[in-house]
N, CA, C and O of each residue as an XYZ file, in Angstrom:
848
protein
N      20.142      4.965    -25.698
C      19.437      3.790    -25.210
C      20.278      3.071    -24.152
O      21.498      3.015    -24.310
N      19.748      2.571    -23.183
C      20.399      2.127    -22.246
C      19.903      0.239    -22.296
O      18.968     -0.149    -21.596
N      20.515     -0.522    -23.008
C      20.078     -1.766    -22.631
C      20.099     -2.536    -21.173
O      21.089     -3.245    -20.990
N      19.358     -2.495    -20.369
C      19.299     -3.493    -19.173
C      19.009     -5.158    -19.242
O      18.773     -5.833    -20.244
N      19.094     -5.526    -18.032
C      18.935     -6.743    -17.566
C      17.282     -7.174    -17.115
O      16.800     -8.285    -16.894
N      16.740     -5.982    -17.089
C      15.141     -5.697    -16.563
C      14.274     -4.560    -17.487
O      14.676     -3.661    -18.226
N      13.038     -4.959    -17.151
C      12.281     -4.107    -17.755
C      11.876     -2.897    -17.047
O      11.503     -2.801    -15.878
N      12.018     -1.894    -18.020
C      10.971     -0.683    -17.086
C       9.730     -0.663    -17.722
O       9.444     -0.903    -18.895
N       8.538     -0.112    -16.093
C       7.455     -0.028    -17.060
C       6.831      1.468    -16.714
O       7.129      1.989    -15.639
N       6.074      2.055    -17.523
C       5.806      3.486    -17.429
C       5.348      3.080    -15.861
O       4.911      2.104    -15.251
N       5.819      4.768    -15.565
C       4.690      5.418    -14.053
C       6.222      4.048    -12.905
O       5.949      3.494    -11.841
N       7.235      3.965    -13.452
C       7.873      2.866    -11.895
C       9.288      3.509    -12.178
O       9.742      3.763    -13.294
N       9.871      3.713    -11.018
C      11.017      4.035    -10.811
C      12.076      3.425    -11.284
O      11.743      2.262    -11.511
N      13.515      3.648    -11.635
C      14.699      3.135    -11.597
C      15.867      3.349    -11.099
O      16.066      4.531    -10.815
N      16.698      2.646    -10.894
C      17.733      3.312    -10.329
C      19.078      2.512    -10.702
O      19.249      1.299    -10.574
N      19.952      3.416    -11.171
C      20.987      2.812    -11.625
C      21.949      3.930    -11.266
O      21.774      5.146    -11.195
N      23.464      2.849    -10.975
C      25.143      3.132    -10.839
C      25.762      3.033    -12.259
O      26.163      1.938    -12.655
N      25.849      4.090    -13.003
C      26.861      4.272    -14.573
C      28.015      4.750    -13.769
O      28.224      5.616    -12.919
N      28.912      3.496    -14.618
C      30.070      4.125    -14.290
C      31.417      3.465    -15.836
O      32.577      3.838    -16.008
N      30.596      2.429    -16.665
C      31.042      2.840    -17.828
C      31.340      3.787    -18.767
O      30.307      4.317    -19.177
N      32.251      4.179    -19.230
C      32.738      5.245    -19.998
C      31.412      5.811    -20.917
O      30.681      6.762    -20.638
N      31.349      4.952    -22.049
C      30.146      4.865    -23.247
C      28.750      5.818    -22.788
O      28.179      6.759    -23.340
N      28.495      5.009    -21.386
C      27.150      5.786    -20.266
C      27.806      6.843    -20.199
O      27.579      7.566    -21.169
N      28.821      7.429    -19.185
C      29.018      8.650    -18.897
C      29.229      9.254    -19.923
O      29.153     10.430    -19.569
N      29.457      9.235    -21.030
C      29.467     10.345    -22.059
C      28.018     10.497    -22.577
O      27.764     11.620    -23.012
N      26.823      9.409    -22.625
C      25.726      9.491    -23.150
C      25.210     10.701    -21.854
O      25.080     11.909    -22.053
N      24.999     10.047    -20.654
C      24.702     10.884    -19.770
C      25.037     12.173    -19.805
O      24.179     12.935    -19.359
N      26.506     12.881    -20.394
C      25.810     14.134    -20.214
C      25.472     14.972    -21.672
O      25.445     16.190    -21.854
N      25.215     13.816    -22.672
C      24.465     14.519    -23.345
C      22.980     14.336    -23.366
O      22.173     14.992    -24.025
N      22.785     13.525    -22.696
C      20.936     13.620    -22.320
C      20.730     15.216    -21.308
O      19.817     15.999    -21.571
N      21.831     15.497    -20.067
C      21.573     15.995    -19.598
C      21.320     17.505    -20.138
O      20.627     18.238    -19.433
N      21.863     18.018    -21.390
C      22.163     19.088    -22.239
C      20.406     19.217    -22.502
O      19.967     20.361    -22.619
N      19.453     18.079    -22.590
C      18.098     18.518    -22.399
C      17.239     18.925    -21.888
O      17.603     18.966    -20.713
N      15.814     19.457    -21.969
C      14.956     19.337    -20.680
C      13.532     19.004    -21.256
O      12.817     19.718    -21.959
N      13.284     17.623    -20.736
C      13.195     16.784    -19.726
C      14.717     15.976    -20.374
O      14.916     15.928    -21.588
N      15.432     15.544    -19.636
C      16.864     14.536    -19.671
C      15.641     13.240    -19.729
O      14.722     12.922    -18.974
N      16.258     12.606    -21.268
C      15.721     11.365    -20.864
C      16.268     10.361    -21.738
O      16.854     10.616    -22.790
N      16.086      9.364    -21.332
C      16.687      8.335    -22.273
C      15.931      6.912    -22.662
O      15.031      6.661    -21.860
N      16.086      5.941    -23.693
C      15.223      4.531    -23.603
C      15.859      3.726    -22.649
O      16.905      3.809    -22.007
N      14.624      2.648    -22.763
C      15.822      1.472    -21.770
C      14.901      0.611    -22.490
O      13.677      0.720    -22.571
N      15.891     -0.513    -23.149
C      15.025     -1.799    -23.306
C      15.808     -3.084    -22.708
O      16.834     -3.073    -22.027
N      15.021     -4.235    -23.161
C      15.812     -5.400    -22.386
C      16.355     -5.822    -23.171
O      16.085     -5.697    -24.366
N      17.695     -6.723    -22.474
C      18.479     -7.237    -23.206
C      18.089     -8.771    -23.655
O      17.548     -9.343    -22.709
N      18.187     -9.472    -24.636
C      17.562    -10.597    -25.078
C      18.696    -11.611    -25.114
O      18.432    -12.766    -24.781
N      19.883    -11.305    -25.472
C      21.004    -12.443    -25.387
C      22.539    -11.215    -25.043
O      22.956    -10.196    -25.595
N      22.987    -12.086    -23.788
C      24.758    -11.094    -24.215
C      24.778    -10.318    -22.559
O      24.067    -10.443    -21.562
N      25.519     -9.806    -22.770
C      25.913     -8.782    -21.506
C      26.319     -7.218    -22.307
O      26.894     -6.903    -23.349
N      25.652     -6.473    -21.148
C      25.409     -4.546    -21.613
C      26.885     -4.615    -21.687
O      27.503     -4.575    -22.751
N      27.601     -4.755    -20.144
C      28.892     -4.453    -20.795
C      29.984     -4.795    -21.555
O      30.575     -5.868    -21.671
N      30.231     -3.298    -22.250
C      31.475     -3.955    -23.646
C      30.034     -3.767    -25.123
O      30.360     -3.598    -26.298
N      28.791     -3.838    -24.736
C      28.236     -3.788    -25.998
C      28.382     -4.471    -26.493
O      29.545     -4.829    -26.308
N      27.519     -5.548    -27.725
C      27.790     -6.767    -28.379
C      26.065     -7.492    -28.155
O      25.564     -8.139    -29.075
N      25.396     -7.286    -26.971
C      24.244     -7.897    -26.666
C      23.134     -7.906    -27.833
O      23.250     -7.153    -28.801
N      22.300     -8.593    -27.725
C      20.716     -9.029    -28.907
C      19.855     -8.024    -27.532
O      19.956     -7.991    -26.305
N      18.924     -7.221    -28.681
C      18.066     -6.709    -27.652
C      16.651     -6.842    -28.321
O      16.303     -7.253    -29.428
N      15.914     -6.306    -27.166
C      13.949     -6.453    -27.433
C      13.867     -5.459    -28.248
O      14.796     -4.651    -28.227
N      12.971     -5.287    -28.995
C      12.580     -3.935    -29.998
C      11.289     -2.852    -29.106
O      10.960     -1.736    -29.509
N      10.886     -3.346    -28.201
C       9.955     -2.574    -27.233
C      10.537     -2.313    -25.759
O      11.052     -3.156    -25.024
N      10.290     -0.649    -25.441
C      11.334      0.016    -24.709
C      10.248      1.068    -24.252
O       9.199      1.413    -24.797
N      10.956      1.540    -22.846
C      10.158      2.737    -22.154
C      11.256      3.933    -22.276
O      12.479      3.808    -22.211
N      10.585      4.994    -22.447
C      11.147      6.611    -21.940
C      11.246      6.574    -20.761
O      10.310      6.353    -19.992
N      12.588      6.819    -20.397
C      12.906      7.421    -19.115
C      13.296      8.578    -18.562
O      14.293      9.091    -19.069
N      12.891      9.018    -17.846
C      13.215     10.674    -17.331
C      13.923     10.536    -16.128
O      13.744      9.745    -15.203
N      15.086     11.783    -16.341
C      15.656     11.662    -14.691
C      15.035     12.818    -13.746
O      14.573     13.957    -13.807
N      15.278     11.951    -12.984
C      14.386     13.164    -11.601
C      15.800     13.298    -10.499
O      15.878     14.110     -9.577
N      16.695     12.430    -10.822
C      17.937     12.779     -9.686
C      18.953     12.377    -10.123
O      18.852     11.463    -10.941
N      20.159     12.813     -9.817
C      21.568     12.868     -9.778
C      22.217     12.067     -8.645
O      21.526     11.731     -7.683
N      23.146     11.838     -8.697
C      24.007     11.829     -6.861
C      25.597     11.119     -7.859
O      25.794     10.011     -8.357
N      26.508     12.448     -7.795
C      28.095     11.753     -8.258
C      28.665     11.325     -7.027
O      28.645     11.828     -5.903
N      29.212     10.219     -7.511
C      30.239      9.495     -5.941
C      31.094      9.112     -6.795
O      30.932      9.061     -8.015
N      32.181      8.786     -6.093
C      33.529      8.229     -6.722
C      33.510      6.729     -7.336
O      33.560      5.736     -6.609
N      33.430      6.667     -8.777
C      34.082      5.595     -9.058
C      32.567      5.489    -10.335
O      32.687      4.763    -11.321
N      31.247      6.310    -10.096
C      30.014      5.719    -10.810
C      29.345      7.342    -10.025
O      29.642      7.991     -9.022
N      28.127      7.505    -11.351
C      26.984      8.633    -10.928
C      25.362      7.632    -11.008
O      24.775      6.876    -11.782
N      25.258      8.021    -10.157
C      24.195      7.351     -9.651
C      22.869      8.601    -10.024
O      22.808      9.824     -9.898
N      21.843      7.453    -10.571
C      20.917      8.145    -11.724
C      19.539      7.476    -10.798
O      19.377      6.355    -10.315
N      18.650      8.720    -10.804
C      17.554      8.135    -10.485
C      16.475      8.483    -11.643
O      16.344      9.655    -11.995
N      15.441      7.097    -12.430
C      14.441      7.943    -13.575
C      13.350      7.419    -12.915
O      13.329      6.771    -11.869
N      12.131      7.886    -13.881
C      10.747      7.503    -14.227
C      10.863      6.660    -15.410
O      11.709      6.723    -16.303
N       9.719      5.733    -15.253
C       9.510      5.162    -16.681
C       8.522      6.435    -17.492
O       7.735      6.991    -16.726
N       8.511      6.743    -18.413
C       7.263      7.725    -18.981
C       5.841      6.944    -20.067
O       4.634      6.703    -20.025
N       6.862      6.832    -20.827
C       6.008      5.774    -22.128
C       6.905      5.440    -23.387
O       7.899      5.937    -23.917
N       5.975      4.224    -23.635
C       6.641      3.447    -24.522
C       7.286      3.962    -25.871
O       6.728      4.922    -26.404
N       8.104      3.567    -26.314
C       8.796      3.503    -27.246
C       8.995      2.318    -28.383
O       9.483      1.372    -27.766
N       8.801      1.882    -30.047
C       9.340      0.203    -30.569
C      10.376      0.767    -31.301
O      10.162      1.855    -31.836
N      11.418      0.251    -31.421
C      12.680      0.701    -31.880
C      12.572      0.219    -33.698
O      12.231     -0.833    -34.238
N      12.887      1.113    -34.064
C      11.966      1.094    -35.748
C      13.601      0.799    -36.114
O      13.312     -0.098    -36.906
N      14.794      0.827    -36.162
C      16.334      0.744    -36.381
C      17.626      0.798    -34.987
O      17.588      1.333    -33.879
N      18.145      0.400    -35.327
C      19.318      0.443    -34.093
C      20.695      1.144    -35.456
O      20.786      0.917    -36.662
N      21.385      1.844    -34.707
C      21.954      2.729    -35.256
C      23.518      2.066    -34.834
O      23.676      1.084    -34.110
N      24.346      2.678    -35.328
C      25.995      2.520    -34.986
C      26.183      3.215    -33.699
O      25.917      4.399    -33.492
N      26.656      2.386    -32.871
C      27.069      3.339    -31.717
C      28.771      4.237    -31.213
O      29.931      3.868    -31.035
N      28.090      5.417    -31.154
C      29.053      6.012    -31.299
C      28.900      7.272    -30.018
O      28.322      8.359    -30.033
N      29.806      6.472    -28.807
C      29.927      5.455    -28.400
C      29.079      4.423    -27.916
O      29.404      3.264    -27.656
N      27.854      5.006    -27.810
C      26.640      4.124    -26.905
C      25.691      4.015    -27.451
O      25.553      4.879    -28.317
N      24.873      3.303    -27.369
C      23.749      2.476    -27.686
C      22.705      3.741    -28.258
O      22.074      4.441    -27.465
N      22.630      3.912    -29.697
C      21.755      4.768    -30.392
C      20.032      4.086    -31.254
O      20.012      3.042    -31.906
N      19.171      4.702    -31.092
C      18.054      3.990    -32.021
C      17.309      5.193    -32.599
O      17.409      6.377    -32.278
N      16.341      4.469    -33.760
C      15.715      5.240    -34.080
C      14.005      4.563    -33.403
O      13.521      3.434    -33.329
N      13.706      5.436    -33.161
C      12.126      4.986    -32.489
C      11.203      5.215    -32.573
O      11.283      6.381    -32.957
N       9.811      4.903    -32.484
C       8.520      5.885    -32.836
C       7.730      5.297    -31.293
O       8.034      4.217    -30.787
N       6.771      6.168    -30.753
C       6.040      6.060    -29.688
C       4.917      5.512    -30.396
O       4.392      5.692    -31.495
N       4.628      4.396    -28.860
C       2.991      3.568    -28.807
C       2.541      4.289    -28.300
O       2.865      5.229    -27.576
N       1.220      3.630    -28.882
C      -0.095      4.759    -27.777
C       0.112      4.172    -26.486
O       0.595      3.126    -26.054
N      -0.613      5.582    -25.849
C      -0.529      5.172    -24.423
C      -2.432      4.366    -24.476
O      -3.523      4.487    -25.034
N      -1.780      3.657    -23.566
C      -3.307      2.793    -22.858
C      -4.033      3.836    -22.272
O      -3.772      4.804    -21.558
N      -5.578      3.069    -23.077
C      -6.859      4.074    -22.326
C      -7.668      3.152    -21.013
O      -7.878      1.977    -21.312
N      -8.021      3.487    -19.936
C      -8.757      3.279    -18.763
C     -10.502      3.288    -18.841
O     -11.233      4.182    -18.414
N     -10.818      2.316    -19.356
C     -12.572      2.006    -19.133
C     -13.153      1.496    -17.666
O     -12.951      0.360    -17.236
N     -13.646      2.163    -17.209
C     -14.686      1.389    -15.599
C     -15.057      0.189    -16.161
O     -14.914     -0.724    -15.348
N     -15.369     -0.081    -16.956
C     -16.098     -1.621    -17.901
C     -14.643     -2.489    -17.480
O     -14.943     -3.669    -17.297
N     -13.445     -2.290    -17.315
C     -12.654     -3.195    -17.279
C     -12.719     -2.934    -15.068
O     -11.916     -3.498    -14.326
N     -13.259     -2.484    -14.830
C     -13.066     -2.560    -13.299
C     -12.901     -3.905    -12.367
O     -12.147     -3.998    -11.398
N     -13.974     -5.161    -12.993
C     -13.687     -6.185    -11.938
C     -12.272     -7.241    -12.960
O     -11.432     -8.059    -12.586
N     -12.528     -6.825    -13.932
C     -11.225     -7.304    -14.517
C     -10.137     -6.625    -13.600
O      -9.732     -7.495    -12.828
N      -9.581     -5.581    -13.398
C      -8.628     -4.895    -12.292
C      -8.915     -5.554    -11.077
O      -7.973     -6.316    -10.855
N      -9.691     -5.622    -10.262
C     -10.078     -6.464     -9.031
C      -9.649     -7.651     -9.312
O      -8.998     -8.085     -8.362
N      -9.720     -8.485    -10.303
C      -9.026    -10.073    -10.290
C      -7.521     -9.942    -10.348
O      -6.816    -10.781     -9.787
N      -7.006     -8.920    -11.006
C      -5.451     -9.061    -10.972
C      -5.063     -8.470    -10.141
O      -3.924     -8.845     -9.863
N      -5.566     -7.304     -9.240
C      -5.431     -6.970     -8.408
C      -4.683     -7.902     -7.088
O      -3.575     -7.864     -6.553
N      -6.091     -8.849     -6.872
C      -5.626    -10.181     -5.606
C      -5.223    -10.947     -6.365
O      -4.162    -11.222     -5.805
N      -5.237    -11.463     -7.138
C      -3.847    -12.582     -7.937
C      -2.414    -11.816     -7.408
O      -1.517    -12.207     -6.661
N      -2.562    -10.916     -7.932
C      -0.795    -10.593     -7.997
C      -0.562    -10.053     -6.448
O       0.613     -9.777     -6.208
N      -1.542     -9.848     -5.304
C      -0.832     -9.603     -4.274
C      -0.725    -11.060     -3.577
O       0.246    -11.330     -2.870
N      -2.048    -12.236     -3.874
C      -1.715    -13.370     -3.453
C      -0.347    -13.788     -3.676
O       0.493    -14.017     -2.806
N      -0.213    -13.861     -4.884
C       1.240    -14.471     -5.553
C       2.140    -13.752     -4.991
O       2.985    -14.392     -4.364
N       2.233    -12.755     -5.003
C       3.204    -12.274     -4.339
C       3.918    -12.551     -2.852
O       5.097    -12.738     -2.551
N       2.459    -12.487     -1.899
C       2.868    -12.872     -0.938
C       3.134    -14.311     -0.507
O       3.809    -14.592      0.484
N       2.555    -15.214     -1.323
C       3.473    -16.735     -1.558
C       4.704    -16.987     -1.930
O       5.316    -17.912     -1.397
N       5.433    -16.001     -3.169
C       6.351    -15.997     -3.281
C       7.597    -15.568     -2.633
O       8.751    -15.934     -2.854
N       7.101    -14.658     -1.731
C       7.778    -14.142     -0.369
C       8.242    -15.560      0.296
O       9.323    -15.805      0.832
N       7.400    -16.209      0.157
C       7.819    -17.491      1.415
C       9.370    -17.806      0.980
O      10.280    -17.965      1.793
N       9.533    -17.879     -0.686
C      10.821    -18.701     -1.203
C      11.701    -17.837     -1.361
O      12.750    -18.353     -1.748
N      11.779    -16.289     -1.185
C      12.746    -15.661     -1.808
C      12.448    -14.416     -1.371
O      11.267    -14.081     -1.461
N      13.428    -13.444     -0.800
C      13.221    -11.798     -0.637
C      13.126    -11.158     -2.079
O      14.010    -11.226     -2.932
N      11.823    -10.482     -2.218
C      11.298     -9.926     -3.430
C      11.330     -7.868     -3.346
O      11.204     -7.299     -2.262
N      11.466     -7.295     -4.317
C      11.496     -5.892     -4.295
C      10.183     -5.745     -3.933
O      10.209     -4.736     -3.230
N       9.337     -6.034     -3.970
C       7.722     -5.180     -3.677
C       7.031     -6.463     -3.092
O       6.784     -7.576     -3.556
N       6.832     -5.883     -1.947
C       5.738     -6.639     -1.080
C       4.283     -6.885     -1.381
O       3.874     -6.341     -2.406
N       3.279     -7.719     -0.570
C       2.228     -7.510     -0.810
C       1.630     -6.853     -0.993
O       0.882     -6.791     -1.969
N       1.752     -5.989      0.021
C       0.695     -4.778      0.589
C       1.452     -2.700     -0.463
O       1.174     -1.529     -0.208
N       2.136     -3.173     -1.254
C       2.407     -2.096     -1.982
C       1.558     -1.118     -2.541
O       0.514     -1.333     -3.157
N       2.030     -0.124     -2.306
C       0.702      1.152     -2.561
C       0.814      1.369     -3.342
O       1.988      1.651     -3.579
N      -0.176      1.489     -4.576
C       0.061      2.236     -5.876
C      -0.650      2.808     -6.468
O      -1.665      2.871     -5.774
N      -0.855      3.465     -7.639
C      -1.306      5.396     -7.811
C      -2.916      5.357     -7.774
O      -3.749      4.453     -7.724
N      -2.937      6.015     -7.797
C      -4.787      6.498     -7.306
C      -5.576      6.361     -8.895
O      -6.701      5.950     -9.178
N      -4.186      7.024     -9.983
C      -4.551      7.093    -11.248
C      -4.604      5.954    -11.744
O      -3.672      5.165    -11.588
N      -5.581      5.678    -12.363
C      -6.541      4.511    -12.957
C      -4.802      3.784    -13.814
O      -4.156      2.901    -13.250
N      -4.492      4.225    -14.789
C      -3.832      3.769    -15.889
C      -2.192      3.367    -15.122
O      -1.647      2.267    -15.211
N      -1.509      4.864    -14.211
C      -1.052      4.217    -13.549
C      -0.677      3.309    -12.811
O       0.453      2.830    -12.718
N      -1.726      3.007    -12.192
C      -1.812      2.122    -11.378
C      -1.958      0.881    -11.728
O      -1.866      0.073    -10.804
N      -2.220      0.342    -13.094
C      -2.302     -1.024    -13.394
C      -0.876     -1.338    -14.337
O      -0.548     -2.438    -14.783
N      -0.131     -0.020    -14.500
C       1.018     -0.669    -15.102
C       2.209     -0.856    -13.806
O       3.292     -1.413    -13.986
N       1.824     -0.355    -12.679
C       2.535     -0.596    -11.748
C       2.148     -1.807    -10.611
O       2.802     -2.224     -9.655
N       0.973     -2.145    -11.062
C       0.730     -3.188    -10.569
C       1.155     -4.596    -11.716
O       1.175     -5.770    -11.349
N       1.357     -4.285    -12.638
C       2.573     -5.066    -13.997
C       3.290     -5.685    -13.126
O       3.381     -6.879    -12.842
N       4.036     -4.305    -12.536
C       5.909     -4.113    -13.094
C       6.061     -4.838    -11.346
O       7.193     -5.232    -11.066
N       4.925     -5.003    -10.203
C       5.351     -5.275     -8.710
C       4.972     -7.248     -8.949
O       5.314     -8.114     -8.143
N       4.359     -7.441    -10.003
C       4.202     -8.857    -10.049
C       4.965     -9.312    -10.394
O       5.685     -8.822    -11.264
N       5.228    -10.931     -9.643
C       6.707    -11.653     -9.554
C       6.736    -12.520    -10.815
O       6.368    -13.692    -10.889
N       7.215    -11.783    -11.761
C       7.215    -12.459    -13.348
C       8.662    -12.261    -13.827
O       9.451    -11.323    -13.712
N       8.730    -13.353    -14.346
C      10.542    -12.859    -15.316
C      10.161    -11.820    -16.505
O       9.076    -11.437    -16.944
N      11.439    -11.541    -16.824
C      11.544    -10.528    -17.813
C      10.599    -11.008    -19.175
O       9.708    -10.363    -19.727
N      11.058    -12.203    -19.466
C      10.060    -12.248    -20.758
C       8.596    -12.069    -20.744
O       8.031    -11.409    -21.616
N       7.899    -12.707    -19.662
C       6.345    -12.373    -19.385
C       6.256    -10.706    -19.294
O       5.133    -10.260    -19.531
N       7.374     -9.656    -18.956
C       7.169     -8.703    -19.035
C       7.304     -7.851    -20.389
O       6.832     -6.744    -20.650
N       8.009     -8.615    -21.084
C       8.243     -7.466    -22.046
C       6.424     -8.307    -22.878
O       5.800     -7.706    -23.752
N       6.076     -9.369    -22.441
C       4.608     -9.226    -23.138
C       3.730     -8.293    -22.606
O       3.095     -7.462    -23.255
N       3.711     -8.498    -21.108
C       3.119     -7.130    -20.780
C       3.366     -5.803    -21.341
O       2.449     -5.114    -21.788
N       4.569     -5.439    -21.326
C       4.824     -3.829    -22.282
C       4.131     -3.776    -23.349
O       3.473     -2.867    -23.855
N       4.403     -5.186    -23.749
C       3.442     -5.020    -25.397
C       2.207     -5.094    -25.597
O       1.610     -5.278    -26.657
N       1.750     -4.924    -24.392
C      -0.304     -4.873    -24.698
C      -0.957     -3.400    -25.917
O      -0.700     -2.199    -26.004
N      -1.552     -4.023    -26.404
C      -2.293     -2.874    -27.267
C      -3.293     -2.044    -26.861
O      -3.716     -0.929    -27.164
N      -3.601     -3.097    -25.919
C      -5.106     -2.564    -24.875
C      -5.018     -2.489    -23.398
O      -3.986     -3.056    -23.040
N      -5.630     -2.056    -22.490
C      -5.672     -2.178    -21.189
C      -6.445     -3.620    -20.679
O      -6.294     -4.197    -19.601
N      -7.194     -3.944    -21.660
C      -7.596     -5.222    -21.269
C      -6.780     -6.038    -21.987
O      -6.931     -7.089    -21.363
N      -6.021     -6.283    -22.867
C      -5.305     -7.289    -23.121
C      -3.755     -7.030    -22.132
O      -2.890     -7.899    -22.241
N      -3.495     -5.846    -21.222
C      -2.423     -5.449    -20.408
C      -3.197     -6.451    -19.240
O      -2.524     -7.459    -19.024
N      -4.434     -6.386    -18.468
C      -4.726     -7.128    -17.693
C      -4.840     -8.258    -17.563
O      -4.485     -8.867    -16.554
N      -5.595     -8.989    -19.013
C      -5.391    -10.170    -18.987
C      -4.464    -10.811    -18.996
O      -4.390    -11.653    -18.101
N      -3.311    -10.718    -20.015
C      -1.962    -10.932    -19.796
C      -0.968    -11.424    -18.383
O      -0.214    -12.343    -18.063
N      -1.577    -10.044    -17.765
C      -0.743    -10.175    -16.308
C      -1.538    -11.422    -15.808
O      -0.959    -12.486    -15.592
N      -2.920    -11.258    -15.626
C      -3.968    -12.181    -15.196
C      -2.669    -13.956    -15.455
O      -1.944    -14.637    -14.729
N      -3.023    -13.938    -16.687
C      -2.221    -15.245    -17.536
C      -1.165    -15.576    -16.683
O      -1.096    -16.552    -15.936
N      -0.143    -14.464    -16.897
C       0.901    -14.863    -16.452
C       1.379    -15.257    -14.852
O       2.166    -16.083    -14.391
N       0.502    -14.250    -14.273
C       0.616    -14.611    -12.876
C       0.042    -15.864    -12.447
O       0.675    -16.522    -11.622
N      -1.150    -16.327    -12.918
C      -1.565    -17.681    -12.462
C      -0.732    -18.846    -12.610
O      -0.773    -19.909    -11.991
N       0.250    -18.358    -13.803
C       1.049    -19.460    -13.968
C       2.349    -19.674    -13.016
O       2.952    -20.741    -12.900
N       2.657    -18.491    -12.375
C       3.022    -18.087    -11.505
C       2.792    -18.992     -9.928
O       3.426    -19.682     -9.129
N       1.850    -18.601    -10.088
C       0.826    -18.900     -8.641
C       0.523    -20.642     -8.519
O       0.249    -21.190     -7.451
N       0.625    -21.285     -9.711
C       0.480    -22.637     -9.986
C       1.975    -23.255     -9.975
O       2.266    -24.438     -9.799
N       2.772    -22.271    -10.185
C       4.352    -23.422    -10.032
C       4.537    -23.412     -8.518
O       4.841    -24.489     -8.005
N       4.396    -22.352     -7.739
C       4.709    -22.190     -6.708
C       3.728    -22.597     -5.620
O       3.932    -22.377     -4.425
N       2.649    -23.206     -6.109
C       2.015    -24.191     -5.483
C       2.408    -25.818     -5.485
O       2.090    -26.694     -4.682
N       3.277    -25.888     -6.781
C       3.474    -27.357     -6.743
C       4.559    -27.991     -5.450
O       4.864    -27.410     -4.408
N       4.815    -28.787     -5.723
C       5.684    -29.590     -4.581
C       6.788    -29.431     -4.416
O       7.330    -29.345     -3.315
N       7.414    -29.353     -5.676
C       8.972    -29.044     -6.091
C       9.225    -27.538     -6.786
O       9.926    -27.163     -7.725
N       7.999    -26.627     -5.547
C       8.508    -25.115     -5.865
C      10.031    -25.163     -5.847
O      10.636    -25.482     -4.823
N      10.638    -24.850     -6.964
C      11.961    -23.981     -6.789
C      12.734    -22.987     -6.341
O      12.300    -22.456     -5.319
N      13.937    -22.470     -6.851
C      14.527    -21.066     -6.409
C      14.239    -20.567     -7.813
O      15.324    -20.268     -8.311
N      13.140    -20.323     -8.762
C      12.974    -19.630     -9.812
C      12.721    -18.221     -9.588
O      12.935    -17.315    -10.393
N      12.168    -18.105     -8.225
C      11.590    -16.573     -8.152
C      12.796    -16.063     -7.742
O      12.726    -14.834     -7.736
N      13.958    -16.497     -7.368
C      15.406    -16.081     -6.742
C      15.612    -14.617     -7.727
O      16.093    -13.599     -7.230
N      15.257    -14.676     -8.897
C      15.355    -13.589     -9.596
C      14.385    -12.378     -9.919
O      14.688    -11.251    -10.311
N      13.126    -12.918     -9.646
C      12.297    -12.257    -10.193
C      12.240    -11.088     -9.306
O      12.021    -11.109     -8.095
N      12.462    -10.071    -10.045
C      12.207     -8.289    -10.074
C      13.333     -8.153     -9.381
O      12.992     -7.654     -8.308
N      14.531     -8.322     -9.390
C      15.791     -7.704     -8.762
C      16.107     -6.859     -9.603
O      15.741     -6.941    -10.776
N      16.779     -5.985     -9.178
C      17.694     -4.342     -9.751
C      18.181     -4.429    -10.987
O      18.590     -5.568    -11.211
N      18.283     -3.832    -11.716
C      19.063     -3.132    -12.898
C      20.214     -3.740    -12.642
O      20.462     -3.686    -11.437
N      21.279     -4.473    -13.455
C      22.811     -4.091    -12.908
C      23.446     -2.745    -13.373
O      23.222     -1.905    -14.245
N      24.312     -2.938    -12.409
C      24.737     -1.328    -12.919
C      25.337     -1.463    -14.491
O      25.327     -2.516    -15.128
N      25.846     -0.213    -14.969
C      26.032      0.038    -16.376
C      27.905      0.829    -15.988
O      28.601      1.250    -16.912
């Protein structure tokens, strides 16, 4: 298990610099598999490194699709795949071990279609408002998958929400309670950053992994 600073959500990329000991030994025993993969959940109180952190009990599968060793850290590129709730956390020896069972994956109804169309322009509006206060990882105009199910968890993971509104998103049971959710959260979103005394709150929202 890899605890981060961010959420992954199925069907979205990651990218991380391991260059802690604990990682590089986990790393190459994921790699001894095929598909190489590992969890990632968020961290809830503490810092990854050194181990010691409070974490979320809901987590994505990650798969690696790339390598790249450089001096000093190996640089890992994954997929999110699907979810994971961590049923025990284990002794780590050396790194972050769990025991886990898989959620269902979300099913895709046309009946939820103009529901998708409302979060759709919410979250590119918001987005591109939030641009005004802060350089954000995913722009307005971001392309994303053709595939129905895909495409609305990656339209999740590009809306400018902190980590906690996300790990509610991970936790939808349904595709319509995954939409509404975002729906929720983004308006609330879209309503701070309309007020007068918008802040630097979005200063964070959806920045990188730190490295491990």
């Amino acid at each position: 298990m890899f605890p981060l600073g961010s959420v992954l959500f199925p069907h979205m990329p990651l990218s991380l610099r391991i260059f802690e000991e604990r990682y590089i030994v986990m790393l190459s025993q994921v790699l001894q598999d095929e598909p190489s993969e590992f969890g990632v959940v968020l961290i809830e109180r503490g810092q990854e490194v050194g181990g010691g952190e409070m974490r979320f009990s809901i987590g994505t599968v990650a798969t690696i699709t790339q390598l790249e060793a450089a001096e000093g850290f190996v640089g890992v590129v994954a997929v999110g795949e699907r979810r994971v709730a961590i049923s025990e956390w284990l002794d780590e020896d050396p790194f972050p071990q769990a025991t886990v069972h898989e959620l269902p994956d979300l099913e895709w109804d046309d009946a939820l279609l103009s529901l998708w169309e409302q979060a759709e322009k919410l979250v590119r509006r918001t987005l591109a408002r939030a641009s005004e206060f802060s350089e954000l990882n995913w722009s307005p105009d971001t392309e994303l998958s053709k595939e129905a199910v895909a495409r609305v968890w990656q339209l999740a993971a590009i809306a400018p929400l902190g980590p906690l509104d996300q790990v509610s998103l991970l936790s939808s049971t349904t595709m319509s309670e995954l939409l509404e959710r975002l729906i929720e959260h983004t308006l609330g979103v879209e309503l701070s950053l309309s007020s007068p005394w918008a802040t630097d709150d979005m200063d964070d929202a959806g920045d990188d992994p730190e490295p491990l």
